[in-house]
N, C-alpha and C positions, 0 to 999 in steps of 0.2 A: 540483526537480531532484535535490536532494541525498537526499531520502527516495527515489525510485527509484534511484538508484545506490546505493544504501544495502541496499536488497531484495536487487537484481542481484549484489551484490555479497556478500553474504549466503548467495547460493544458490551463488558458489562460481565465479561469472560472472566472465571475465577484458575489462576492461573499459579500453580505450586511447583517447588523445587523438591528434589531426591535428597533424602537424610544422608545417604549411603549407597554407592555405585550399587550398578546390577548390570544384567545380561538382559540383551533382549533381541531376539531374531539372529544369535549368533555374534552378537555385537557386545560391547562393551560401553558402559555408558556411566560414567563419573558422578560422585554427588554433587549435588547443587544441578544437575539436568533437568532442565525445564518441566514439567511434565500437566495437562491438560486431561483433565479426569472429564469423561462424556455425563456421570451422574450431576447435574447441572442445570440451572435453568435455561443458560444459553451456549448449551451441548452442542446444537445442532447448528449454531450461527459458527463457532468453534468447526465444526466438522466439515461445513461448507467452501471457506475458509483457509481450511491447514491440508485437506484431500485431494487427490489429486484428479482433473476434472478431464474427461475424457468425453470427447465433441464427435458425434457421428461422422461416417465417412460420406458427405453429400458431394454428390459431383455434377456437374453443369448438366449430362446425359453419360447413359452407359459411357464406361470409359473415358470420359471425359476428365477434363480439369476439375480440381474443387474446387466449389462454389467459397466466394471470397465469405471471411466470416463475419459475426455482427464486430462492429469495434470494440464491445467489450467482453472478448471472448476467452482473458485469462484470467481469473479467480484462484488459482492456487499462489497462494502467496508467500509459502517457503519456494519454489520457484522463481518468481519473479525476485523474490530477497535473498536467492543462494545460500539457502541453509536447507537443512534437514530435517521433516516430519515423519516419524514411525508408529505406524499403527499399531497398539499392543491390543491384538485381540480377545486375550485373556484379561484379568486383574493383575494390575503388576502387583507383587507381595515385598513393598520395598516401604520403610518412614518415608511420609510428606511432610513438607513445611503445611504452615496452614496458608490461605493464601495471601500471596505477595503481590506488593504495587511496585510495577517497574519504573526504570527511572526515565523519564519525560526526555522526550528527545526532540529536536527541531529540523525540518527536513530544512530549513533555509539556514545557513549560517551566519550567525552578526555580522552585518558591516560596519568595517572602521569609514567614516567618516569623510577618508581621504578615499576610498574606493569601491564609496557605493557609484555602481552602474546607473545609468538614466536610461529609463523603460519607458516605453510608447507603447500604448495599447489602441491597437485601429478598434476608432466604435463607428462598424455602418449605420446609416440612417436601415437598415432592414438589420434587423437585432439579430444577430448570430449568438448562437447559446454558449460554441466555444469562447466566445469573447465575456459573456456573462462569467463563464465555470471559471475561467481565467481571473478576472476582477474579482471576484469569489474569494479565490486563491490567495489572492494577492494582500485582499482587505483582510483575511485571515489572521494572515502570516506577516502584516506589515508592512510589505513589501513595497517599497514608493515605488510611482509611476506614474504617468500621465495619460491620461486618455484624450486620442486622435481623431478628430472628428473628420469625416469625409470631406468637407468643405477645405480646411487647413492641409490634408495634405494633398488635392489639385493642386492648393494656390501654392504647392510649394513654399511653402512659407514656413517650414519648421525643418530643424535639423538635429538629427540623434547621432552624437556620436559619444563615444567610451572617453571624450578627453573632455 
C-alpha cells in the first residue's frame, strides 16, 4: 500500500483519509481509508493508474491464439500491489482529512555491510536499453554494482559470486 501512495503521490496526486467509516457498494469501509477525490488536477493520471485496464481481445487470425502483448501491458497498480481500488460513482458524503504525505518507502532494503550481494551488470558494446533502465535503477537506488564489459567476460577473467 505504501509503494502505491508513494507513486500517486509522486505524480503530484492529492491523496486524503476518511474522518469516519462509511459504506460503499455494500462494503464497509473504516476511518482513516484512503480515499482519491477525481476533483484535482491530476484526477485523470490518478484514474489511469488505480482503474482497471481492460486490453482488447486481438488474436493472431479468427480463432486463433492471442497475439502476445506489448511488455507494458499492465498499468493497474492496485493489481499488480494486491490491494483494493473502489470506484465511488456518486460523492461520498463522509469528513476528509485535508491531504496527506505518505510515508516514503524504499523498494530496495538496507544492506548490512556483511551482506551486500556483488552485482554484475553485462554493458554490450551495442547498448541495450534494458541494461541502461537497469543502471538507472540501480544509480537510483544505490545500489552497488559493476558493470561488465563484453571484452572481460570472453576473457573470462572476472568471477561473481555471493561469497
Amino acid at each position: 500500500m505504501s509503494a502505491l501512495l508513494g507513486i500517486l503521490r509522486r505524480g503530484a496526486v492529492e491523496i486524503r483519509t476518511a474522518m469516519q467509516s462509511f459504506s460503499l457498494q455494500g462494503q464497509r469501509h473504516s476511518a482513516g481509508t484512503y480515499v482519491v477525490v477525481l476533483r484535482q488536477p491530476y484526477a485523470s493520471f490518478a484514474k489511469t493508474l488505480l482503474e482497471p485496464q481492460h486490453y482488447p481481445d486481438r488474436r493472431l487470425y479468427p480463432g486463433g491464439p492471442p497475439e502476445r502483448p506489448y511488455d507494458v501491458t499492465a498499468h493497474t497498480l492496485p493489481l499488480l500491489m494486491g490491494v483494493s481500488a473502489i470506484v465511488a460513482n456518486d460523492s461520498l458524503r463522509v469528513p476528509l482529512s485535508s491531504p496527506i504525505t505518505p510515508r516514503s518507502v524504499t523498494p530496495v532494503p538496507p544492506l548490512r555491510e556483511d551482506s551486500v550481494p556483488r552485482i554484475g551488470l553485462y554493458k554490450s558494446y551495442d547498448a541495450a536499453i534494458d541494461e541502461g533502465w537497469t543502471r538507472w535503477v540501480f544509480d537510483n537506488w544505490k545500489v552497488p554494482y559493476t558493470s561488465l564489459v563484453d571484452s572481460v567476460v570472453r576473457a573470462a577473467s572476472c568471477v561473481i559470486s555471493s561469497t
